[in-house]
C-alpha distance (Angstrom), angle and dihedral (degrees) to the residues before:
residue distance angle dihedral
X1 . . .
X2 3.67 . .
X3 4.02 111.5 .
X4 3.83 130.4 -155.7
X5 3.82 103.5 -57.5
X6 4.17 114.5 -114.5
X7 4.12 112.4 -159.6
X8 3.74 109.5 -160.7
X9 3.40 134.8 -178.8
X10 3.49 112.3 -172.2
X11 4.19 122.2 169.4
X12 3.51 134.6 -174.9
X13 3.55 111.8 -114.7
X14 4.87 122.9 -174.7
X15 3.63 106.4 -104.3
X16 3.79 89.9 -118.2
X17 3.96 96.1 63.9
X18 3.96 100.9 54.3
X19 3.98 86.1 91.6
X20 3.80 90.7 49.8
X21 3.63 87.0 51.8
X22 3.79 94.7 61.0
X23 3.53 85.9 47.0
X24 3.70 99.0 66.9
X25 3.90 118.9 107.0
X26 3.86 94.9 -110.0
X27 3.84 93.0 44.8
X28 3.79 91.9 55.5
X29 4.03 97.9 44.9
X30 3.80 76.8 63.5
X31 3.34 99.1 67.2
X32 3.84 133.7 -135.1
X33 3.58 92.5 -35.4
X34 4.06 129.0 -133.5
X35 3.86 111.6 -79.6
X36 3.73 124.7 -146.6
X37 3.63 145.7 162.8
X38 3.64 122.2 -127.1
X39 3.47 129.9 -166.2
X40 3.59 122.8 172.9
X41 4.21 134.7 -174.7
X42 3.69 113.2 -154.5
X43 3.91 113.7 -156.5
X44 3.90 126.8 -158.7
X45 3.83 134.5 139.5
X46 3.49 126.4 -91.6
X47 3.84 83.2 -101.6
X48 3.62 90.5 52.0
X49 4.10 87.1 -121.9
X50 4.24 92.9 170.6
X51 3.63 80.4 49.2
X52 3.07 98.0 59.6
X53 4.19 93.0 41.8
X54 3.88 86.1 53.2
X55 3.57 80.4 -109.2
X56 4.03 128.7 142.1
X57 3.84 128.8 -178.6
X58 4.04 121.4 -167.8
X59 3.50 143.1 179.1
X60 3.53 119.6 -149.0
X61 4.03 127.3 -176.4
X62 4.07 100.8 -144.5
X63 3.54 114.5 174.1
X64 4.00 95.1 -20.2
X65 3.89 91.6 -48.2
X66 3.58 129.1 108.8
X67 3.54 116.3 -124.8
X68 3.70 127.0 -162.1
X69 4.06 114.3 -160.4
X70 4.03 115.3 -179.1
X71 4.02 108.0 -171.6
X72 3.83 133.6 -172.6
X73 3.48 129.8 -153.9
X74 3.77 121.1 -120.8
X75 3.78 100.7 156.3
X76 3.46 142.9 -54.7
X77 3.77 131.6 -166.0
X78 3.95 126.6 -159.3
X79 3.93 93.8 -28.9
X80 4.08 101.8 -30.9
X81 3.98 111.4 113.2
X82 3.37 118.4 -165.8
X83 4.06 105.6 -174.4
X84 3.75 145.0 150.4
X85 3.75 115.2 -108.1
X86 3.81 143.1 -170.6
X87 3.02 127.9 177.4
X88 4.62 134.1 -176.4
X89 3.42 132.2 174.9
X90 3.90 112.8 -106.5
X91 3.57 133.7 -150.5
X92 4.02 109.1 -140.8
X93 4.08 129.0 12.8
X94 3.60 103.0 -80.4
X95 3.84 130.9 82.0
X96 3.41 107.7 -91.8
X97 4.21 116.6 -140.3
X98 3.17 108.8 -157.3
X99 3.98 94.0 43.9
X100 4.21 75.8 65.0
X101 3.61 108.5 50.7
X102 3.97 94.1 98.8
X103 3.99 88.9 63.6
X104 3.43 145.3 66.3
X105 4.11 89.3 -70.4
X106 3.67 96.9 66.4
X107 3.96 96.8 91.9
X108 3.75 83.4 62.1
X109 3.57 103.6 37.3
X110 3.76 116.5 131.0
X111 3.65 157.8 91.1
X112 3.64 88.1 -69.5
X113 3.97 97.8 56.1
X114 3.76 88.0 41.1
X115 3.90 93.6 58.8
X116 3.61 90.0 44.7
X117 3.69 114.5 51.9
X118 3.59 124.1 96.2
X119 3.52 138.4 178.2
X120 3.85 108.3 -87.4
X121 3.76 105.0 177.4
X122 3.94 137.2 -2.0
X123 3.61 117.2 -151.3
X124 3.80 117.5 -159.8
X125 3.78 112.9 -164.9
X126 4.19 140.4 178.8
X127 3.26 108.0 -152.5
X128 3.60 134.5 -174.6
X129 4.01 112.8 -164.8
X130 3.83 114.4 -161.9
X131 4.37 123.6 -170.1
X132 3.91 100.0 -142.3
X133 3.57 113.3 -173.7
X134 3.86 122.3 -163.9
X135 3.92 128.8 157.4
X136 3.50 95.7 -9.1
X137 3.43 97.0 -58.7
X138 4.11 127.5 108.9
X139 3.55 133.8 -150.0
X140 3.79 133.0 176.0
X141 3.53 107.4 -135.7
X142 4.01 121.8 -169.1
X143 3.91 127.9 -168.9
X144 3.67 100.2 -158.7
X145 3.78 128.3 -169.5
X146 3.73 134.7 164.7
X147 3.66 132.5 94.8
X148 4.30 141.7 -72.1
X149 3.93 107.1 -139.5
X150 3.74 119.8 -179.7
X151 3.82 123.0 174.2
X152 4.00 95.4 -25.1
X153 3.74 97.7 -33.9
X154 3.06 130.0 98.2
X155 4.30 146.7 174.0
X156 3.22 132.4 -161.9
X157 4.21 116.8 -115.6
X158 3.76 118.5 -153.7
X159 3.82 104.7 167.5
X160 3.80 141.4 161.9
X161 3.86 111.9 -134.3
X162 3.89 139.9 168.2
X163 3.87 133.2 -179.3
X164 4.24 114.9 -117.4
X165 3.59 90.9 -82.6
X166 3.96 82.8 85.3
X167 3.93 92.3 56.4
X168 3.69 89.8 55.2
X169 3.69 92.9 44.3
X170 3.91 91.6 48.5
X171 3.71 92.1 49.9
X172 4.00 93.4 46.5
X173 3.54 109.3 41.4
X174 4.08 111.3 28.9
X175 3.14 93.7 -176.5
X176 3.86 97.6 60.3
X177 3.70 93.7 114.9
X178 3.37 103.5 53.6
């Protein structure tokens, strides 16, 4: 039940560098960047069932839509995810079931999981998305910052991330960096 294929590469990145970052010669030929504000509900049992599946299931409010994103694992090494993703548009705040029974959920799908899952952690994220293009290639690339709260904790999250159109450009054009 293999959905369309997300490559991420997402890396950790001190709090005091993001403005360097957007300093950097290839960062500023992009422009100012398109700001948005992200924030995302992640749902599991108190078990952690999808956990345990390699499964995830968000809502995220983009743009005054709700946005439900089910994920499965299929490896990731030091900060590259490759996954399967789906994603709908849902009406209301809460995942939505039935929206997910063409994914990777559907072997758990019922009134059981829908009694049971909770929200387990809200991320709440700035981010600044910029188009960088560099021999012919074309990756998104987004400075995110913000915070992951769960119960009353929380953390702040100051990553790097960019959508598979980075892979590709990594493994065509070497030299995209420099």
């Amino acid at each position: 039940m293999a959905g369309p294929r997300e490559i991420e590469l997402k890396l950790d990145v001190p709090a005091g560098q993001m403005t360097r970052l957007r300093q950097l010669p290839f960062v500023k030929r992009a422009g100012p960047g398109k700001r948005e504000t992200l924030r995302s509900v992640y749902f599991d049992t108190a078990k952690h069932k999808l956990r345990t599946r390699g499964v995830s299931l968000r809502i995220r409010r983009e743009g005054g839509r709700s946005v439900q994103t089910v994920k499965q694992e299929c490896g990731d090494s030091a900060g590259l995810f490759m996954r399967n993703e789906w994603q709908r548009e849902v009406d209301g705040r809460g995942p939505d079931l039935a929206a997910a029974r063409d994914t990777e959920l559907r072997p758990l799908i019922g009134k059981k999981l829908s009694r049971k899952l909770k929200p387990v952690f809200v991320t709440h994220i700035g981010r600044r998305a910029f188009s960088i293009h560099r021999n012919g290639s074309e990756i998104e690339l987004a400075l995110d910052q913000g915070k992951v709260e769960a119960g009353q904790k929380s953390s702040p999250l100051h990553q790097i991330s960019d959508a598979e159109r980075a892979y590709a450009a990594f493994a065509r054009a070497k030299s995209f960096w420099s």
